[in-house]
N, C-alpha and C positions, 0 to 999 in steps of 0.2 A: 920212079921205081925205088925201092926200099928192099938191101938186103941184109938179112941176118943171120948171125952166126951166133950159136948157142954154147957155153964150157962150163968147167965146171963139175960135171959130173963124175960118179963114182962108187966105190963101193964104200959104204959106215953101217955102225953098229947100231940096234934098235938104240932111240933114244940119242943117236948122235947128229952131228949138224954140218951142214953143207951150204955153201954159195953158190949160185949158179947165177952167170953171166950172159947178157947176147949185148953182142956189139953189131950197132946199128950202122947202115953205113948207105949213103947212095941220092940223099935230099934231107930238106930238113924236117925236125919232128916236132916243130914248135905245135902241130894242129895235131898231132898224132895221140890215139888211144894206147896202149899198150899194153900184153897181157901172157899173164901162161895159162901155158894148159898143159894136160899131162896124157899121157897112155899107157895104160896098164898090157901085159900079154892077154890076148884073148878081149880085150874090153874095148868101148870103144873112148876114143878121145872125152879128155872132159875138162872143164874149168877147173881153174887153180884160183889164179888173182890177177885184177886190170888195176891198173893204175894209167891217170892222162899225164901227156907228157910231163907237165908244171910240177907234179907232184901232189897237187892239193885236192884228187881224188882218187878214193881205192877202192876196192870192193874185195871182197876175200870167200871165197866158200866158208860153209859151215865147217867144213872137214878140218880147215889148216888156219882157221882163227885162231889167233892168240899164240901159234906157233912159228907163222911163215910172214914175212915185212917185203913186200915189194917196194922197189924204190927206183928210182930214176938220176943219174946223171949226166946233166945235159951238155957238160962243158964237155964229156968226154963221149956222148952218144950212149950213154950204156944201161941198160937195163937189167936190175940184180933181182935176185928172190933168196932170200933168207931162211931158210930151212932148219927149225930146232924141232927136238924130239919125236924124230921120223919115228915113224912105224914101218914094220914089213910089207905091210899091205898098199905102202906108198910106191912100192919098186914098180919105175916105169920110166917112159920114154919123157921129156920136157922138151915144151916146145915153146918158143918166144913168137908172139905175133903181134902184128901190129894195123893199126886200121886208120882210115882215112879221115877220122873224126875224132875230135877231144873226149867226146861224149863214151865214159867207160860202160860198156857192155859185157853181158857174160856168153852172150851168144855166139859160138866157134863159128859159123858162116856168116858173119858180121866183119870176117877178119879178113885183111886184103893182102896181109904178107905174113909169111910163116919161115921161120930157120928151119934145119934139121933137125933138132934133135938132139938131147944129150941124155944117156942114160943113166938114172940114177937105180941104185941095187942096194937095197938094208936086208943087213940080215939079222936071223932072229938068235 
């Protein structure tokens, strides 16, 4: 069993930057996928960015390339997402998951553990 807890979150200004954290905790993630995903109000869940435990694979939506760096460390469990030049349109719920396979996926029912939730809010 693998639980997570997601921080981090807040409220910034179009165009500003955020870190968002989940600390993993409960077995080890050396085989583990990793990944966020985000919820807008009214929409449904959706892919953000996975990354495998090691580090040496990523996948990014079209949406947050070149703006968002997922990253992984392992000494400490934790799992960041890097958030530069949010838009409005980004305010939503994040959420850390994680899966039972190295293999990074972008597909949300691929995923075997999930945090809460941390809300992020830009305003415009």
């Amino acid at each position: 069993q693998v639980q997570l807890v997601e921080s981090g979150g807040g409220l910034v200004q179009t165009g500003g930057s955020l870190r968002l954290s989940c600390t993993a905790s409960g077995r080890t993630l050396s085989s583990h996928g990793m990944g966020w995903f985000r919820q807008a109000p009214g929409e449904e869940r959706e892919f953000v960015a996975v990354v495998s435990w090691s580090g040496d694979s990523t996948v990014y939506a079209d949406s947050v390339k070149g703006r968002f760096t997922i990253s992984t460390n392992n000494t400490k469990n934790m799992l960041y997402l890097h958030m530069n030049s949010l838009k409005p349109e980004e305010k939503a719920v994040y959420y850390c998951a994680a899966r039972r396979s190295a293999v990074v996926v972008r597909t949300e029912s691929l995923y075997d553990y999930w945090g809460q939730g941390t809300q992020v809010t830009v305003s415009s």
